[in-house]
C-alpha positions as a printed Julia matrix, in Angstrom:
348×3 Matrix{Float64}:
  -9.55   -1.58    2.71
  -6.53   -2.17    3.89
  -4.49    0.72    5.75
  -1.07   -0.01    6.67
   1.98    2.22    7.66
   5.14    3.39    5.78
   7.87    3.9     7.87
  11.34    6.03    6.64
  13.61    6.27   10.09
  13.3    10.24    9.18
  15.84   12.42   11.11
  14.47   15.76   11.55
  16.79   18.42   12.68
  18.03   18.36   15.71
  17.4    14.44   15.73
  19.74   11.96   15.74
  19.56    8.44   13.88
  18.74    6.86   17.42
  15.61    8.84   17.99
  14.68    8.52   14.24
  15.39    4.93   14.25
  13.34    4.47   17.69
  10.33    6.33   16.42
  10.7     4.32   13.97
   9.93    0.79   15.49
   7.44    2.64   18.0
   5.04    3.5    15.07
   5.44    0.06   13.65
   4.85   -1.84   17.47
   1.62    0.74   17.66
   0.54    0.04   14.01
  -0.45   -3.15   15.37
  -1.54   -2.66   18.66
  -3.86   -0.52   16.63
  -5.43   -2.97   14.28
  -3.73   -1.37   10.95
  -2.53   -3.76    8.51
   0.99   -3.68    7.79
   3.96   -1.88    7.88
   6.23   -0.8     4.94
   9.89   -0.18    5.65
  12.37    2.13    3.22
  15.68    1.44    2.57
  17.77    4.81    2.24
  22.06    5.06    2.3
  23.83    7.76    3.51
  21.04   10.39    3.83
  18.93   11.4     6.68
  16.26   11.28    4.71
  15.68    8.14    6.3
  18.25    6.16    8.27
  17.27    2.8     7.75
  20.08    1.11    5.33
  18.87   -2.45    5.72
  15.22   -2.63    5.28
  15.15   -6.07    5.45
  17.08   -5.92    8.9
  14.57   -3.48   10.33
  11.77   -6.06    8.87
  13.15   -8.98   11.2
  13.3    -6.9    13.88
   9.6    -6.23   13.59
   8.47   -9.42   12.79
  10.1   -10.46   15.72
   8.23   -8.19   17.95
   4.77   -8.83   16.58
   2.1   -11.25   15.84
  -0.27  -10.17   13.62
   0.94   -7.62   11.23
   2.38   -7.65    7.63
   5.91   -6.47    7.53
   7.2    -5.47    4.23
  10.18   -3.47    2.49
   8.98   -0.2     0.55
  11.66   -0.96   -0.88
  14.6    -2.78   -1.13
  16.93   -1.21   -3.39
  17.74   -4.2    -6.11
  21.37   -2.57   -7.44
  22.54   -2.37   -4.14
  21.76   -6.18   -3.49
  22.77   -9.53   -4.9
  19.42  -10.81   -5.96
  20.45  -14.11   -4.57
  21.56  -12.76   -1.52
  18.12  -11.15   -1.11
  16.44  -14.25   -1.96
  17.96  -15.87    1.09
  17.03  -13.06    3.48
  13.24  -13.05    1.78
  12.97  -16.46    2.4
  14.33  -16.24    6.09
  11.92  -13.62    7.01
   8.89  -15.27    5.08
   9.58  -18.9     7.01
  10.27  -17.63   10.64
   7.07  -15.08   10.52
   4.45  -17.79    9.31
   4.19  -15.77    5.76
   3.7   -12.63    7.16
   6.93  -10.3     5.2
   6.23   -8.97    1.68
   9.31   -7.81   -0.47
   9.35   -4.78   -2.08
  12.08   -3.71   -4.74
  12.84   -1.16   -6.88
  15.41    0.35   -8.88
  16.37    3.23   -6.66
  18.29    6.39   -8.11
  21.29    7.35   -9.44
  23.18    7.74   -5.92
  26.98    7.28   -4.82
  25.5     3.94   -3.22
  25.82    2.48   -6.4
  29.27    3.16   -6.39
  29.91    2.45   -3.03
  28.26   -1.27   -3.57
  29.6    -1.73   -6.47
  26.62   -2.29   -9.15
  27.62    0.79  -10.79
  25.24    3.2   -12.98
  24.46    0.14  -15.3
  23.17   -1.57  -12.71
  20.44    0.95  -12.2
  20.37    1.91  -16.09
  19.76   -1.32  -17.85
  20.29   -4.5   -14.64
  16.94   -4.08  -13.25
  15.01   -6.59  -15.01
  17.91   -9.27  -15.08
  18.4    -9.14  -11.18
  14.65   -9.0   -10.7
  14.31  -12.42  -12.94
  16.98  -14.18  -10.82
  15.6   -13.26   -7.72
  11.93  -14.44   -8.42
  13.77  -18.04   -9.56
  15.28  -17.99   -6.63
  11.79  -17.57   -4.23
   9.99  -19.86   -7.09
  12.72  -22.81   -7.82
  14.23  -25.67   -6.12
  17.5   -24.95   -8.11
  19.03  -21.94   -9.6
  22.01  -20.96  -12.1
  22.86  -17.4   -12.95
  23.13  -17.18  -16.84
  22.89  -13.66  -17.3
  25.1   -10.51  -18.35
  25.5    -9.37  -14.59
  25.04  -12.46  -13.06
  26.69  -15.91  -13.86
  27.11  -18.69  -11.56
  26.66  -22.42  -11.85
  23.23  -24.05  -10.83
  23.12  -24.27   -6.84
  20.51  -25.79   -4.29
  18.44  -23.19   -2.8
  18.27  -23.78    0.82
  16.05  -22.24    2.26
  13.16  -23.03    0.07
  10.64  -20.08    0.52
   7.54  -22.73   -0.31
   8.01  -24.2     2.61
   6.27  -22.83    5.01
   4.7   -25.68    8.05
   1.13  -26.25    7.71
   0.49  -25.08    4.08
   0.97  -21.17    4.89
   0.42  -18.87    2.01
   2.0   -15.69    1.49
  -0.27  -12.34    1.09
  -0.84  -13.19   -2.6
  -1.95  -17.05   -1.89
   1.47  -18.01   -2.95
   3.08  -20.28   -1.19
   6.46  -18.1    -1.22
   6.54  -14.49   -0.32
   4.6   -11.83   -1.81
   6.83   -9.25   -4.05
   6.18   -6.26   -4.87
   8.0    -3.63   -7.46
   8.14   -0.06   -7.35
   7.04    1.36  -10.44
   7.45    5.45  -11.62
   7.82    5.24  -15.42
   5.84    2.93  -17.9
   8.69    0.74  -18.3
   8.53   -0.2   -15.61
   5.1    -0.58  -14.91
   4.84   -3.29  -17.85
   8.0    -4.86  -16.26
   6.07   -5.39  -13.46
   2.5    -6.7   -15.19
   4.55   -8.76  -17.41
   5.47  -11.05  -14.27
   1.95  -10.29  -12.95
   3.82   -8.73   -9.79
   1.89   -5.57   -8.09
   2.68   -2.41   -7.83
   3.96    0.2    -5.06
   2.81    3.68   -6.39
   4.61    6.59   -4.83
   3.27    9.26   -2.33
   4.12   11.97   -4.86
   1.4    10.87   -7.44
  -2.14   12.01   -7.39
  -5.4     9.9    -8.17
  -5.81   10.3   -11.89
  -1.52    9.21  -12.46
  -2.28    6.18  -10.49
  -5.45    5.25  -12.26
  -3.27    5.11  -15.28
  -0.86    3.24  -14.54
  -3.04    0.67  -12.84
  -4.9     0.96  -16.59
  -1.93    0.31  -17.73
  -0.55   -2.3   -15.97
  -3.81   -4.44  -16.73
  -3.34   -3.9   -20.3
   0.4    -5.17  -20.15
  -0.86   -7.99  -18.31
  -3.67   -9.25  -20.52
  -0.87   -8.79  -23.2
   1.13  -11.07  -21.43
  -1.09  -13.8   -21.29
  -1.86  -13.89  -17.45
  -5.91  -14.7   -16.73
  -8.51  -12.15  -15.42
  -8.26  -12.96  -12.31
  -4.91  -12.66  -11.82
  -5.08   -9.37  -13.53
  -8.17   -7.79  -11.25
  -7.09   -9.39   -8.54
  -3.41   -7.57   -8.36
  -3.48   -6.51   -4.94
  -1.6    -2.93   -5.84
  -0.07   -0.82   -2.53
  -0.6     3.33   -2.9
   1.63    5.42   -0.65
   0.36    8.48    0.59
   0.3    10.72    4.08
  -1.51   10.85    6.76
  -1.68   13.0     9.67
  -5.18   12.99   11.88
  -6.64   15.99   13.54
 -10.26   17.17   14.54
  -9.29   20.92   13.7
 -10.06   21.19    9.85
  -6.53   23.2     9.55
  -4.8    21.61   12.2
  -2.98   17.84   10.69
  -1.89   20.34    7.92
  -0.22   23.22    9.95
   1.42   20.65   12.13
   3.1    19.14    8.47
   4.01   22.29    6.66
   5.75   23.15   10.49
   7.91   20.35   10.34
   8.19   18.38    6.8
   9.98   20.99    4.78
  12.93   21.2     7.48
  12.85   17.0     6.74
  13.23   17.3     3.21
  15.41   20.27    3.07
  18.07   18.33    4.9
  17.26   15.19    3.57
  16.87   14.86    0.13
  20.3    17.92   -0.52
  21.96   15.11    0.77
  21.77   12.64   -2.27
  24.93   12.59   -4.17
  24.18   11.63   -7.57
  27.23    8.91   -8.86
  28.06   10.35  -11.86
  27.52   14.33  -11.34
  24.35   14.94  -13.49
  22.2    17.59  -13.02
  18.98   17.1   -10.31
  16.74   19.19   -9.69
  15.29   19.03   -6.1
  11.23   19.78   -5.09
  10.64   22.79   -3.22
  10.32   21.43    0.48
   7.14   23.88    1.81
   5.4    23.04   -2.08
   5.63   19.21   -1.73
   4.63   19.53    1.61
   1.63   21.23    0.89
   0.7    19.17   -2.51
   0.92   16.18   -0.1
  -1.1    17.14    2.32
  -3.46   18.23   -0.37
  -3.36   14.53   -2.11
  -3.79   12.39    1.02
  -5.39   11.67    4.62
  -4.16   14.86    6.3
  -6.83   16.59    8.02
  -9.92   15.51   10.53
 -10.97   11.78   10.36
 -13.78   11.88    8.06
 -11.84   13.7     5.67
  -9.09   11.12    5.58
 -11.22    8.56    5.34
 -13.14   10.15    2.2
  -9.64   10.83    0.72
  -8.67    7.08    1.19
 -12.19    6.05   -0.18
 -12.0     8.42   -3.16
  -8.94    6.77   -4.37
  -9.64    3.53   -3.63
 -12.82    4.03   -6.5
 -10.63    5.99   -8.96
  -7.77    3.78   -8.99
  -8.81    0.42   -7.61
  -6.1     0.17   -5.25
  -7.35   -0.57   -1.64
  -3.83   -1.07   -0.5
  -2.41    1.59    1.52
   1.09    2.64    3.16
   0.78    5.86    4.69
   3.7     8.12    5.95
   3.06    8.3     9.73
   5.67   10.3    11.05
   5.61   13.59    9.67
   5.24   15.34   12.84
   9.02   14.36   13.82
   7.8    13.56   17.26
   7.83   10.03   19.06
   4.66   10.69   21.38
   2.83   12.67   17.93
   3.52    9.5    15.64
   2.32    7.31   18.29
  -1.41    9.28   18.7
  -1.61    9.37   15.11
  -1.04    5.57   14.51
  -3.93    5.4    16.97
  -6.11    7.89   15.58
  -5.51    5.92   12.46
  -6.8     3.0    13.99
  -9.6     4.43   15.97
 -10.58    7.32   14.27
 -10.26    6.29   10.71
 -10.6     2.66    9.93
 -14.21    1.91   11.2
 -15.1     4.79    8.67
 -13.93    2.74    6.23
 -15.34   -0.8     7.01
């Protein structure tokens, strides 16, 4: 089992983007310092939702101030980037940390940052697949040309090459480049995904039984695609979830339902859609509370049953959990620890 961290940068109310942004890299410094895995970084624009626009930036920041921990993006969003572009900064990160950054991508929504950026609603529509293609040739090839609708450029050197790591170094999937990862919430995009033989992030909202499909599905698309059993059981898939550890049976859940729904409230009424359709937005206190019922929010042994239950339904022993939902610097902190202390030997 695996039990990393996913970090957002959330500003609460009454916070500003310093002290989310500072919690932020505390949680990550004492994911390590408590033996957790990794840490998963989101990328959000314009909403304090989560005030990290540059996941990727955060990620070398973090990889410069460890030594042992996997640093990934959860995720970067690919219509806001030039695949190439992220290429580069994938292979950067992967070279400089001995292997130890994963990159995670996904389509995003349909927010005013694709305007701003310039990818426009096609991008996000219909360019997902052709920007995702160009950037794996980019971490895979010694030479790449962009010869598709989006993209087109003549064939170029790619310096740095991300299989270059000193000593023989392997990314997290035995590769020698850097692991990626894709973001999936529909079946398209979950066969996108096993048709590449690329795993999956699976988001916090989902429950066991949705995730256990699309895992089932996944290795169906996969077979179909030709790739070998191994590579399809193997697929080392990442769920995201919640935690929040407490010894009072009531307690991890009262502090959540205190402060979340203020969180997403402000947060998420912030997203400007880019071409005015309709959204409709999750009641704040009801997510809360089918969160905290879904994942590791309660005393240890609890959590660690929760992890361990969908670990067997799903397969998935990959884990980014949502540390900061108490809003607090010094509560984040004793719950990474907690995490580390209190949880993970239960699961080992």
């Amino acid at each position: 089992m695996r039990i990393g961290t996913f970090v957002l940068a959330a500003q609460f109310p009454g916070q500003g983007p310093g002290e989310a942004l500072h919690r932020a890299v505390r949680s990550a410094e004492a994911a390590e310092e408590s033996g957790l895995d990794s840490v998963w970084l989101a990328e959000h624009h314009f909403v304090p939702y989560g005030v990290c626009p540059s996941a990727t930036t955060l990620a070398a920041l973090l990889l410069g101030r460890t030594r042992r921990i996997r640093v990934g993006t959860a995720v970067s969003v690919l219509p806001n980037h030039h695949p190439v572009a992220l290429g580069e900064q994938a292979a950067l990160l992967h070279l400089t940390s001995d292997g130890r950054f994963s990159l995670g991508v996904g389509r995003g929504g349909p927010w005013v940052d694709l305007e701003v950026f310039g990818g426009g609603l096609d991008a996000y529509e219909n360019g997902f697949p052709e920007a995702l293609e160009l950037l794996l040739d980019w971490l895979r090839e010694p030479r790449v040309a962009g010869s598709g609708e989006r993209f087109g450029f003549r064939e170029v050197a790619v310096v740095p090459r991300a299989d270059e790591l000193l000593d023989g170094a392997a990314g997290a999937a035995g590769t020698s480049g850097p692991e990626v990862i894709v973001a999936c919430t529909s079946p398209k995009s979950v066969r996108l995904a096993a048709g590449r033989a690329l795993p999956m992030l699976l988001g916090m909202h989902c429950g066991d039984e949705e995730k256990a499909e699309m895992v089932a599905l996944w290795r169906t698309a996969a077979r179909e695609a030709g790739h070998p059993p191994e590579v399809v059981e193997g697929a080392a898939h990442v769920s995201a979830g919640v935690a929040q550890i407490a010894d009072g049976p009531g307690d991890a859940k009262e502090t959540l339902v205190k402060t979340m729904p203020g969180w997403l409230r402000q947060g998420l009424d912030a997203h400007v859609t880019v071409d005015a359709r309709h959204r409709v937005m999750r009641d704040p206190v009801a997510y809360t509370e089918l969160l905290c019922a879904l994942h590791p929010v309660g005393p240890p042994k609890l959590a660690a049953d929760r992890l361990a239950a969908t670990a067997e339904r799903t397969g998935i022993t990959r884990f980014a959990l949502l540390v900061e939902g108490s809003g607090d610097l010094a509560a984040t902190e004793e719950n990474v620890r907690r995490l580390g202390a209190d949880v993970l030997p239960l699961l080992t």
